[in-house]
C-alpha positions as YAML, in Angstrom:
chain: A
units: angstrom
residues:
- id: 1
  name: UNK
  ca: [-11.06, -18.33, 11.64]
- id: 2
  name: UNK
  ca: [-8.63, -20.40, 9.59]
- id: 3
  name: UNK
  ca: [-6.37, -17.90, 7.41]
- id: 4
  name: UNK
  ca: [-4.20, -18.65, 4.14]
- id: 5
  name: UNK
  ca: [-1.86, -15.63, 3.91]
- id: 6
  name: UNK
  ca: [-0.20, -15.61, 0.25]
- id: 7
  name: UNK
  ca: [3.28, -13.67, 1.28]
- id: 8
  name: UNK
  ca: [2.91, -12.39, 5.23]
- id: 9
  name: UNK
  ca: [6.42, -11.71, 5.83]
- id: 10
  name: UNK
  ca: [6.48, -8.38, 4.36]
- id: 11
  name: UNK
  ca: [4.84, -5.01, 4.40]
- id: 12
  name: UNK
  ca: [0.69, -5.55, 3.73]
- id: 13
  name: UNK
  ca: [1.30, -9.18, 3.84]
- id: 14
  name: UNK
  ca: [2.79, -8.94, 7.14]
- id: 15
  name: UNK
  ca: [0.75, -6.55, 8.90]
- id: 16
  name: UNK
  ca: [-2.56, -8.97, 7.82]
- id: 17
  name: UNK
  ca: [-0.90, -11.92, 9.05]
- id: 18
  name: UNK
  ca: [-0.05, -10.11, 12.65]
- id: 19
  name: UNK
  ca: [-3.65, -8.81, 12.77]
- id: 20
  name: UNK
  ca: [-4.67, -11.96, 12.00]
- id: 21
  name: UNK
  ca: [-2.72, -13.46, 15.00]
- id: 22
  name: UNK
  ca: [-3.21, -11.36, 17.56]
- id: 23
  name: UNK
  ca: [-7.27, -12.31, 16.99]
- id: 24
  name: UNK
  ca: [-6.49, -15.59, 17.84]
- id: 25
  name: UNK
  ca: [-7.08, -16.61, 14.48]
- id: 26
  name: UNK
  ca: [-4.75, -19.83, 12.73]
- id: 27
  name: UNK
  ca: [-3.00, -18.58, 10.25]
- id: 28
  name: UNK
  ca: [-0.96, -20.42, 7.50]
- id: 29
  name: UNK
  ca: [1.67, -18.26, 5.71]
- id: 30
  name: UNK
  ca: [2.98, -19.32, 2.35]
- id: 31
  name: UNK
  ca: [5.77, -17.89, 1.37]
- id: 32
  name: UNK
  ca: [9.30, -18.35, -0.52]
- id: 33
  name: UNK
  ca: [11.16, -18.37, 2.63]
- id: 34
  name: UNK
  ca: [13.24, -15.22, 1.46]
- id: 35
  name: UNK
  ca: [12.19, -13.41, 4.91]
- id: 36
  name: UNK
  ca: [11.53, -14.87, 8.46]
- id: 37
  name: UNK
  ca: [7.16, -15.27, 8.77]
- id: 38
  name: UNK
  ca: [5.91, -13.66, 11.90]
- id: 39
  name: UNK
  ca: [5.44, -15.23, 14.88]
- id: 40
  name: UNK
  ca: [2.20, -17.68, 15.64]
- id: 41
  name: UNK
  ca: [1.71, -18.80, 11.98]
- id: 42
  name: UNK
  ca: [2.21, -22.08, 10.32]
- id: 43
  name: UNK
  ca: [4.61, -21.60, 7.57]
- id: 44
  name: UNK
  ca: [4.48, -23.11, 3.92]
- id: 45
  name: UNK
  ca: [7.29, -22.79, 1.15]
- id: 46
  name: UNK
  ca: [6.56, -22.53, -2.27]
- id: 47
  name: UNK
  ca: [7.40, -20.37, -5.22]
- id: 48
  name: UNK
  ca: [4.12, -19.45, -6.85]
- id: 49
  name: UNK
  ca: [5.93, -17.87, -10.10]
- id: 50
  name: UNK
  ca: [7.69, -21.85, -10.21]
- id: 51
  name: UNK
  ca: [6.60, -24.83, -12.10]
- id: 52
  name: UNK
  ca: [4.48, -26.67, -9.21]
- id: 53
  name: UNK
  ca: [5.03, -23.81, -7.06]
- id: 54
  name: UNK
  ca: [1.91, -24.48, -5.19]
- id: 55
  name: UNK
  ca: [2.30, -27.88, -4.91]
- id: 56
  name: UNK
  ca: [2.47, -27.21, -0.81]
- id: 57
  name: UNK
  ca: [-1.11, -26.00, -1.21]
- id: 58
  name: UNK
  ca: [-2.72, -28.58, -2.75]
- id: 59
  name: UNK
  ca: [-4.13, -30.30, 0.37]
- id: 60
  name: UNK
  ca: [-5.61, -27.88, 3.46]
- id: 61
  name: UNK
  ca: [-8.96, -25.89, 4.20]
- id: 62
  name: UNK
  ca: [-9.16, -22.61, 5.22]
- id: 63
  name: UNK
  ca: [-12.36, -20.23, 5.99]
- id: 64
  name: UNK
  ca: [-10.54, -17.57, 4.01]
- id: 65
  name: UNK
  ca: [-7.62, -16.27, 1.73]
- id: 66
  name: UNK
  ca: [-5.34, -13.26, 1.50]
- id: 67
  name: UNK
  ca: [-3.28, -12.27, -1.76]
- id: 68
  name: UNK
  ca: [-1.37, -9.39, -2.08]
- id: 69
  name: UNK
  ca: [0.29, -10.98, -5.51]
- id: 70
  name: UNK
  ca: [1.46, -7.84, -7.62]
- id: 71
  name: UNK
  ca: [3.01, -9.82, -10.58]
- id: 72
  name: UNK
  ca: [1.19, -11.67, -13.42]
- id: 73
  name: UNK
  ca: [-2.45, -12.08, -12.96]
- id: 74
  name: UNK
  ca: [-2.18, -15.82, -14.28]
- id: 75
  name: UNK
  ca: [-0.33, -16.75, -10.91]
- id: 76
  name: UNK
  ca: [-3.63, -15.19, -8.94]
- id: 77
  name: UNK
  ca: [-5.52, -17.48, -11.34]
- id: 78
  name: UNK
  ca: [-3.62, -20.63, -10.69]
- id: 79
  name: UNK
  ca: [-3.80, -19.72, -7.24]
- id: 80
  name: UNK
  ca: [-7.63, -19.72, -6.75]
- id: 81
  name: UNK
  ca: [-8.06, -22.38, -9.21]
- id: 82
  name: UNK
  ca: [-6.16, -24.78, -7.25]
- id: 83
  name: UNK
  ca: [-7.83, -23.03, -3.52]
- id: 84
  name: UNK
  ca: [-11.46, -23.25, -5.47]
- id: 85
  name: UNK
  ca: [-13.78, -25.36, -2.68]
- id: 86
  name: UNK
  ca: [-11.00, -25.21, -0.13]
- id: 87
  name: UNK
  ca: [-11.54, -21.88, 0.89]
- id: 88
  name: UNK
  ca: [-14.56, -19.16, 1.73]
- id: 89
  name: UNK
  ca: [-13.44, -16.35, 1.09]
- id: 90
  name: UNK
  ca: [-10.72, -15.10, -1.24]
- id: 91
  name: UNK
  ca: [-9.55, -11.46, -0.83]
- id: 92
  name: UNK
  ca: [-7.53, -9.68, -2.99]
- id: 93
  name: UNK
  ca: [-4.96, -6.44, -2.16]
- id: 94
  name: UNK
  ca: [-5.76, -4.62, -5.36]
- id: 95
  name: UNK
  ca: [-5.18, -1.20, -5.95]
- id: 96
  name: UNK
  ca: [-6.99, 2.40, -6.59]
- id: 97
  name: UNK
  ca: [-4.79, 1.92, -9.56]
- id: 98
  name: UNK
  ca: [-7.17, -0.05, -11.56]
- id: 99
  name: UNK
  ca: [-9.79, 2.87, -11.83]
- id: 100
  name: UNK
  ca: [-8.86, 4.45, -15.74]
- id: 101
  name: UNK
  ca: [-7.10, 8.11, -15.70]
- id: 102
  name: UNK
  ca: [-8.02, 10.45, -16.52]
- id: 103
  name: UNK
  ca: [-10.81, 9.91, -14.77]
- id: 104
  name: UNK
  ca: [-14.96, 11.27, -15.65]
- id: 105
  name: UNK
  ca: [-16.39, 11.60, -11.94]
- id: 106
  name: UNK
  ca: [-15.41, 11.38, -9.27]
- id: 107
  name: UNK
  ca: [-13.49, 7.91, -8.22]
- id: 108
  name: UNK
  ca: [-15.92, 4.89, -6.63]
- id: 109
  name: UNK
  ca: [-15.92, 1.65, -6.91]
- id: 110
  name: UNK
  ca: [-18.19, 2.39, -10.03]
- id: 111
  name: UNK
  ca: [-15.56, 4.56, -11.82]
- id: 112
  name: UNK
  ca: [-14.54, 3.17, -15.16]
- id: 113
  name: UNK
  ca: [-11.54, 0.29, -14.66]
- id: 114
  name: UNK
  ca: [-8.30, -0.17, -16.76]
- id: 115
  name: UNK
  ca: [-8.01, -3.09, -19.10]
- id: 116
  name: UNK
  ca: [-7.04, -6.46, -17.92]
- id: 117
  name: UNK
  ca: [-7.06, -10.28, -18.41]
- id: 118
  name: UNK
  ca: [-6.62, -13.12, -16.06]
- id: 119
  name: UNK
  ca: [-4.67, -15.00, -18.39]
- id: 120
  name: UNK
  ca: [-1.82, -12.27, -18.40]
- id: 121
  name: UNK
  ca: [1.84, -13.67, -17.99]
- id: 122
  name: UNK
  ca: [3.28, -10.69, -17.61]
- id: 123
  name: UNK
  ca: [3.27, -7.43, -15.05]
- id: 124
  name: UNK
  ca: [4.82, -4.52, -17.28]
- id: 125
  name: UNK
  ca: [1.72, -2.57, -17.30]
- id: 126
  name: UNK
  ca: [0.91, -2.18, -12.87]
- id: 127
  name: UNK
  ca: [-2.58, -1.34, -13.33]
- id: 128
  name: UNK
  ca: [-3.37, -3.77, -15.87]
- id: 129
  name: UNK
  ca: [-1.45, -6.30, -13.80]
- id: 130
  name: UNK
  ca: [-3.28, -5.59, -10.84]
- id: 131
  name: UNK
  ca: [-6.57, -5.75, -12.74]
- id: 132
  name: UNK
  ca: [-6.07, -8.62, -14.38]
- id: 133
  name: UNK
  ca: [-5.50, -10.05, -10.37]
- id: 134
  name: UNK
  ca: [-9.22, -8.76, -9.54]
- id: 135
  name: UNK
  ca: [-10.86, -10.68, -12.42]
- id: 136
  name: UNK
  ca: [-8.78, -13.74, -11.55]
- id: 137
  name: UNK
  ca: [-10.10, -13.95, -8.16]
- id: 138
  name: UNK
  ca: [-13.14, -12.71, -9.55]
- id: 139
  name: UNK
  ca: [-14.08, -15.51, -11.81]
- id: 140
  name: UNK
  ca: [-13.19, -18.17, -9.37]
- id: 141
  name: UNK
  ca: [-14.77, -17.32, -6.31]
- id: 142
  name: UNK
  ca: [-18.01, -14.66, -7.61]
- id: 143
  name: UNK
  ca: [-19.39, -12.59, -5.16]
- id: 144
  name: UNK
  ca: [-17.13, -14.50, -2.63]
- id: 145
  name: UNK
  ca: [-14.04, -12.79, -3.65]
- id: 146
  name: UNK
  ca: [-13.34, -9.28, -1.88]
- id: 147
  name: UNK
  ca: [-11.15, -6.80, -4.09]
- id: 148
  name: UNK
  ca: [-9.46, -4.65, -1.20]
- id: 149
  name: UNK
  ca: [-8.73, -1.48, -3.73]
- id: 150
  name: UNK
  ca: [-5.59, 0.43, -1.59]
- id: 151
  name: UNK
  ca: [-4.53, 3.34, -2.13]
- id: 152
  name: UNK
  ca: [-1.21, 4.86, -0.82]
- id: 153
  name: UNK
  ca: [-0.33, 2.63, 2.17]
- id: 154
  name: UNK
  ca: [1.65, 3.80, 4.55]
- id: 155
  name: UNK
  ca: [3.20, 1.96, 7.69]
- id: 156
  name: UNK
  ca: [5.98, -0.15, 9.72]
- id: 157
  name: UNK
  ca: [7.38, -2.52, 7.31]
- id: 158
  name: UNK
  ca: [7.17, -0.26, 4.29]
- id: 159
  name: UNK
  ca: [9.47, -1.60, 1.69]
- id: 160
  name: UNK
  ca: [8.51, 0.94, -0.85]
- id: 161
  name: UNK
  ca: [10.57, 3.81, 0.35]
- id: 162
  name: UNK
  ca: [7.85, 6.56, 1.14]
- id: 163
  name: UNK
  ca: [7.66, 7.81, 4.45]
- id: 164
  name: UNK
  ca: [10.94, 6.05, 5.24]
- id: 165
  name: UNK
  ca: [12.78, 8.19, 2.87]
- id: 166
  name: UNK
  ca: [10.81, 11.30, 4.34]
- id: 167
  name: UNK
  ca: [11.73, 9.98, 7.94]
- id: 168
  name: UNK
  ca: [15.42, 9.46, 7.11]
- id: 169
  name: UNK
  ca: [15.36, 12.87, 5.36]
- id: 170
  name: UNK
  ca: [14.31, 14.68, 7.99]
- id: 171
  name: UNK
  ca: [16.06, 13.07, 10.64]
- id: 172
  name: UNK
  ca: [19.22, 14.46, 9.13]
- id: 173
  name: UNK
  ca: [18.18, 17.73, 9.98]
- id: 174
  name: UNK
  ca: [18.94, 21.22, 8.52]
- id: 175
  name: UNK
  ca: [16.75, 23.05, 6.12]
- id: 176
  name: UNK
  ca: [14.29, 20.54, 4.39]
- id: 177
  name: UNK
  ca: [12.14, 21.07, 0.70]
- id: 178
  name: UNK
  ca: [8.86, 20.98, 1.82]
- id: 179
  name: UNK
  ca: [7.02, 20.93, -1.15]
- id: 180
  name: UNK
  ca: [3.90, 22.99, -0.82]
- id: 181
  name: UNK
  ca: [0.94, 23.94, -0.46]
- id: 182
  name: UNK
  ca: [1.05, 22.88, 3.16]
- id: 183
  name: UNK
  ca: [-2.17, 22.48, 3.83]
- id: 184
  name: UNK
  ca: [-2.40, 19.98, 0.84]
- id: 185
  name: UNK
  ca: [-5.09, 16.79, 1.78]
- id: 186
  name: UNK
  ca: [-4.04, 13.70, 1.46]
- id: 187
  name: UNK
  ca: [-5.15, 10.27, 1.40]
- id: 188
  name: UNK
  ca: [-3.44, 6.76, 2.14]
- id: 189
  name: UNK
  ca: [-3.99, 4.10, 4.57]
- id: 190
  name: UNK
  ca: [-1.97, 2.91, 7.14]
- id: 191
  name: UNK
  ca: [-0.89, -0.61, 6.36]
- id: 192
  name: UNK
  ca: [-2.36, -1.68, 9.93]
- id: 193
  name: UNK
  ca: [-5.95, 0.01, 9.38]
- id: 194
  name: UNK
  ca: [-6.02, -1.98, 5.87]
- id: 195
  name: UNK
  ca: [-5.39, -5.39, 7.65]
- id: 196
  name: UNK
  ca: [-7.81, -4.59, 10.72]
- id: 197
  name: UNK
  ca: [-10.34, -3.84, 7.58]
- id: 198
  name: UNK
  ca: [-10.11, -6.68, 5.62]
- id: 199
  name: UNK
  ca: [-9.70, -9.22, 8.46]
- id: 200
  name: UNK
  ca: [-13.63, -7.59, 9.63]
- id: 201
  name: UNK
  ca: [-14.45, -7.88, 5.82]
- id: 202
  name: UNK
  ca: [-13.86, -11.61, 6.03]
- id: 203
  name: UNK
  ca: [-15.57, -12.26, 9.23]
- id: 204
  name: UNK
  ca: [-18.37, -10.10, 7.92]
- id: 205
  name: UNK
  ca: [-18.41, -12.07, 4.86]
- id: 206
  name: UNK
  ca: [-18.21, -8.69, 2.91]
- id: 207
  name: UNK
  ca: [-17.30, -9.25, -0.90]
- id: 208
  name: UNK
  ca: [-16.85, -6.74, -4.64]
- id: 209
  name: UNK
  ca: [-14.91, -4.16, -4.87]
- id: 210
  name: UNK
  ca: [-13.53, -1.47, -2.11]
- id: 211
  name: UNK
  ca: [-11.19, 1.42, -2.15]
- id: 212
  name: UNK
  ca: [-9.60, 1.83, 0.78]
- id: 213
  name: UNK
  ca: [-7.95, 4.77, 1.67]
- id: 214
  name: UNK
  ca: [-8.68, 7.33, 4.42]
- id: 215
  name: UNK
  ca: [-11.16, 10.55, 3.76]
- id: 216
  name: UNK
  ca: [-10.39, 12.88, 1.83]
- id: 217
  name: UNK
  ca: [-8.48, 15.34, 4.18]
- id: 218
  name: UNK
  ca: [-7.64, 13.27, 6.75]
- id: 219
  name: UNK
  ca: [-4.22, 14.40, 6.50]
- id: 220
  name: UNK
  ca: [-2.27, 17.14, 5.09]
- id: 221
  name: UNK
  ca: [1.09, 17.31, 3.64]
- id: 222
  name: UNK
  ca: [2.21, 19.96, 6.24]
- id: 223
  name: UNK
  ca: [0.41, 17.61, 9.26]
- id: 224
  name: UNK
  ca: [2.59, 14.67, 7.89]
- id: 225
  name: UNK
  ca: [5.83, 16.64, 7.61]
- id: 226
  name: UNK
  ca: [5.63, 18.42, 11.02]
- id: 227
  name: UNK
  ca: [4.67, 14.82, 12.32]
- id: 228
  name: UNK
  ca: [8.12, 13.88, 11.32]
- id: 229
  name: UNK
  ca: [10.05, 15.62, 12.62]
- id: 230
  name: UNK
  ca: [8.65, 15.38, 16.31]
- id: 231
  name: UNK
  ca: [9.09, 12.01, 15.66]
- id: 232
  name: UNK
  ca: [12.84, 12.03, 15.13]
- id: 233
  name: UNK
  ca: [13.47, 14.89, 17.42]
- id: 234
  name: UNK
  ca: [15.13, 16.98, 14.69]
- id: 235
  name: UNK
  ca: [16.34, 20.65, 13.75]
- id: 236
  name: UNK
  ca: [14.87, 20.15, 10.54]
- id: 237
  name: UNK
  ca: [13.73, 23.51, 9.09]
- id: 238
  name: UNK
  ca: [10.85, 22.45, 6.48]
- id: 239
  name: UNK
  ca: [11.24, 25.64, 4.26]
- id: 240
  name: UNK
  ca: [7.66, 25.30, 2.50]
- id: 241
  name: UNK
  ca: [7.80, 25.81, -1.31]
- id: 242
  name: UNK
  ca: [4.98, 26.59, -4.07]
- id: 243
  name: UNK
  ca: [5.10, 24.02, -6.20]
- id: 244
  name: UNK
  ca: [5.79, 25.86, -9.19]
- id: 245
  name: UNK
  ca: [8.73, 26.05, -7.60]
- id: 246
  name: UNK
  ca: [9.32, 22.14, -7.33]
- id: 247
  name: UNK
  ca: [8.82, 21.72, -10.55]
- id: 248
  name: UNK
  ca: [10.77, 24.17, -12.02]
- id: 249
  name: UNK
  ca: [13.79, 23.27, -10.23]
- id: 250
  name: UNK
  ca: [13.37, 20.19, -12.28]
- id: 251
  name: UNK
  ca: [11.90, 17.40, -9.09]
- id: 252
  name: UNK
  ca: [9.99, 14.51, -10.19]
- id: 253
  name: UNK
  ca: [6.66, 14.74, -7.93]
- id: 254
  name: UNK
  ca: [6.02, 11.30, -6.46]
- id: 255
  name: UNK
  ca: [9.36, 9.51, -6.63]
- id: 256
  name: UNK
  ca: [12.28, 12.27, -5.94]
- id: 257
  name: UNK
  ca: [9.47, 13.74, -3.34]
- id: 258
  name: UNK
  ca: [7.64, 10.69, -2.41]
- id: 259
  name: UNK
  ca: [3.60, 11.25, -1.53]
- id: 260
  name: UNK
  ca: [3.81, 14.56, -2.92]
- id: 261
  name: UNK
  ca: [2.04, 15.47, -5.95]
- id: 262
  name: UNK
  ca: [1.65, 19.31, -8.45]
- id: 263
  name: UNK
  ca: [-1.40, 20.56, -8.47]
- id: 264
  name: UNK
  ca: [-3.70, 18.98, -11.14]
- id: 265
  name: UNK
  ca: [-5.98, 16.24, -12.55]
- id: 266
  name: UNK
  ca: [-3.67, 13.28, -11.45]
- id: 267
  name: UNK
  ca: [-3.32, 14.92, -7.47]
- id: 268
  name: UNK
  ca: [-7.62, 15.37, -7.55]
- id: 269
  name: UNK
  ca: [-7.95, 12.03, -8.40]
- id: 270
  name: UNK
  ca: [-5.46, 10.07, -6.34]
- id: 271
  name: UNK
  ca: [-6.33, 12.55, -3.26]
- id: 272
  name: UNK
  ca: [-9.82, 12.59, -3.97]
- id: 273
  name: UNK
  ca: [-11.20, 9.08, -3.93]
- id: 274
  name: UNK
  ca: [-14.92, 8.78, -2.67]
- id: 275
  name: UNK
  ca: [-14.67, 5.97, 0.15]
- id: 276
  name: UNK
  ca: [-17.83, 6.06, 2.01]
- id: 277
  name: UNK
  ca: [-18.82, 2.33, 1.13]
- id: 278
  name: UNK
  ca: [-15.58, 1.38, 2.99]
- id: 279
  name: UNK
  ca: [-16.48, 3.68, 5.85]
- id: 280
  name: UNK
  ca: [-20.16, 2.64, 6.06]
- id: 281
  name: UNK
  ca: [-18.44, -1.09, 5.99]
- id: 282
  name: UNK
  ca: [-16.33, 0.28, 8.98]
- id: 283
  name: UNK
  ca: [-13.12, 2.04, 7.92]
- id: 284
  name: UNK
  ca: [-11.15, 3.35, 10.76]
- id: 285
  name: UNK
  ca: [-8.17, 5.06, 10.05]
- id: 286
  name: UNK
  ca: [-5.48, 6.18, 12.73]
- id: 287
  name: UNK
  ca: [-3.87, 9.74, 13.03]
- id: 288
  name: UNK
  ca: [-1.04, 10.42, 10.60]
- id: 289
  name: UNK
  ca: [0.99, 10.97, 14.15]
- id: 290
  name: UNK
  ca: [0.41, 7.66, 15.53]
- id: 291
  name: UNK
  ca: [1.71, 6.27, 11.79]
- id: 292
  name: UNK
  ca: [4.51, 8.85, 11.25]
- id: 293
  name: UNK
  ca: [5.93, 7.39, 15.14]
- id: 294
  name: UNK
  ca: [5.57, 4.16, 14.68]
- id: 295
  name: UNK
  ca: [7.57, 3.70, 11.36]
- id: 296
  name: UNK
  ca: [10.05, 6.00, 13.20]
- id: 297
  name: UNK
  ca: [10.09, 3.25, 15.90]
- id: 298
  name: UNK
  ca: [10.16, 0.54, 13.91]
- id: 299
  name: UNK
  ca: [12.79, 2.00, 11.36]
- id: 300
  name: UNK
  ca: [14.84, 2.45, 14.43]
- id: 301
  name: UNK
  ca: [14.15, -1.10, 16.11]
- id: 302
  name: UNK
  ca: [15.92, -2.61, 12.73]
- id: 303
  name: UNK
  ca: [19.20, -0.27, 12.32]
- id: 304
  name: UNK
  ca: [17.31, 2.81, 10.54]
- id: 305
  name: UNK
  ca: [17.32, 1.03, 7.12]
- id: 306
  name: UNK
  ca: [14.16, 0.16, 5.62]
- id: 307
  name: UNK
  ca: [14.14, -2.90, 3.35]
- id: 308
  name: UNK
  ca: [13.73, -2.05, -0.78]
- id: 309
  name: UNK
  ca: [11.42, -4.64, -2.76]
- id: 310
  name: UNK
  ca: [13.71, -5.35, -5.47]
- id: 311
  name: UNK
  ca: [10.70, -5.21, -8.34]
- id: 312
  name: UNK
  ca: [10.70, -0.85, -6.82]
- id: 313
  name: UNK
  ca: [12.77, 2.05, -7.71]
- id: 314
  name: UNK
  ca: [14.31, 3.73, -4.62]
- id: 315
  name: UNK
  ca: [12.76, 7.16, -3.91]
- id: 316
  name: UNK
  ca: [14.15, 9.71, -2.56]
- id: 317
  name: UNK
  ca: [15.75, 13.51, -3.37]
- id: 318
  name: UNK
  ca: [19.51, 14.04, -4.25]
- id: 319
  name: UNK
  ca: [20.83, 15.79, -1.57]
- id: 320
  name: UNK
  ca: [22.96, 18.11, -3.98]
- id: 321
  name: UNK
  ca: [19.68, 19.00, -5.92]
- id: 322
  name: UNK
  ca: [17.98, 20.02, -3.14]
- id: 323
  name: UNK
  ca: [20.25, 22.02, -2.08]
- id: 324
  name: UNK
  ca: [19.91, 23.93, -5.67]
- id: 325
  name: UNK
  ca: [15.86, 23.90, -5.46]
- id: 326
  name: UNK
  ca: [16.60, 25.15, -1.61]
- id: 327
  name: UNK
  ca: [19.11, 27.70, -3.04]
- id: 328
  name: UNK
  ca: [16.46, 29.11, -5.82]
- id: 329
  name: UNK
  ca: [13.12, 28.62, -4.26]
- id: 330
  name: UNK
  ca: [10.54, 31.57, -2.87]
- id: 331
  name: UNK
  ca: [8.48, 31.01, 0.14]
- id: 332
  name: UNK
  ca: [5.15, 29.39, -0.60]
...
């Protein structure tokens, strides 16, 4: 298989392009040239955001396409305009963002979608943004395009601050805000189970929409937790707290506590997602262990630092207000 990986030097875009390379597949990475590509591909420089940007592209065939653009949805429709009867397949990293909240049923790929336009110039709105990417792809390539809808990906060469923050945090050691219930389910997707998916979705020739995330349950919140700190090798104490508790001690769920979300509508749905058609297409996801170690690994291979995309917030708790939430909470 001939691959054209849009990006591939970071995060999703990386761990496709490795995937991709270790099948013996050629890959051809087009990138800015910001970060180094991974080993084995062919690398192309453009900026796609640029005035003839793609101008690198406009000759080469490929059997199939990977974007993981999250910007304006009019650079995903340049992109497969210009691609259009060069290339077989075009997939698209989405996200379960695009399904509209609050949500009626449960979430499918037939749930009710967020507004968007191909045409957009602009990524203030995420979710619109990222729909706006789907129909691009969409309404160049038909049934031919595959919209890869990920949830909460998780992985080596997160740049999003996640699990590195709860890896760092917990490496530190010493009593640690757990924020309960414990025995919370969670869903996400390891960044290396989303590439191994959509590299067999392209050789299948699978296209439409997918959410991809693990089962409901595959994990817990107390599961990942405990899993980090074997992996550092800590004396972290995770004091578990109800999450009344959290909240009233003023912590944002989801950034100052990063997976972790209160009770309610928003947790059902983003922990909730129904994802057999992914699993009858072959989802296989990994144990949160094997994840939570190797980020640990690879966190430590590059000087314990994780890289921050620029376009993110960094996540994370103040250390001096947990210690007041610590100070104040009750066991769960």
């Amino acid at each position: 298989m001939k691959l054209l990986m849009l990006g591939g030097t970071e995060f999703v875009g990386r761990a496709v392009s490795e995937a991709a390379v270790a099948r013996g597949w050629e890959v051809t990475v087009f990138h800015r040239g910001n970060h180094a590509p991974p080993e084995g591909v062919t690398a192309l420089h453009g900026d796609r955001g640029a005035p003839a940007g793609l101008a690198a592209l406009e000759q080469g065939e490929w059997d199939a396409v990977v974007d993981t653009w999250s910007g304006a949805p009019s650079v995903v429709r340049n992109s497969a305009r210009l691609l259009s009867g060069r290339v077989g397949t075009y997939a698209y990293v989405s996200s379960g963002s695009v399904y509209a909240f609050p949500p009626t049923t449960r979430l499918d790929e037939r749930a009710p979608l967020v507004a968007g336009s191909s045409d957009a110039t602009d990524a203030e709105d995420y979710a619109q943004a990222k729909r706006g990417g789907e129909l691009a792809a969409a309404e160049v390539f038909g049934e031919r395009a595959l919209l890869v809808r990920a949830g909460l990906i998780l992985g080596p060469y997160e740049n999003v601050g996640r699990l590195p923050w709860w890896l760092g945090r917990i490496a530190r050691g010493g009593p640690v805000l757990a924020p309960g219930p414990r025995g919370m389910a969670l869903q996400y997707i390891d960044v290396r189970d989303l590439a191994e998916w959509t590299l067999d979705a392209l050789e299948g020739g699978l296209g439409g929409p997918y959410s991809l995330v693990s089962e409901v349950g595959h994990a817990t919140m107390g599961e990942l937790l405990e899993s980090c700190v074997k992996a550092t090798g800590s004396d972290a104490e995770l004091r578990w707290t109800a999450p009344e508790d959290v909240l009233a001690a003023g912590i944002e769920p989801w950034t100052e506590l990063p997976v972790w979300l209160a009770p309610g509508e928003l947790r059902d749905a983003l922990f909730g997602v129904d994802v057999s058609k992914a699993l009858s297409a072959g989802l296989r996801c990994r144990p949160v262990a094997e994840t939570v170690a190797d980020t640990w690994a690879w966190l430590q291979a590059i000087g314990g630092v994780a890289p921050q995309r620029p376009d993110r917030p960094a996540l994370g708790l103040d250390p001096a207000k947990e210690a007041v939430a610590l100070a104040l909470r009750r066991a769960e």
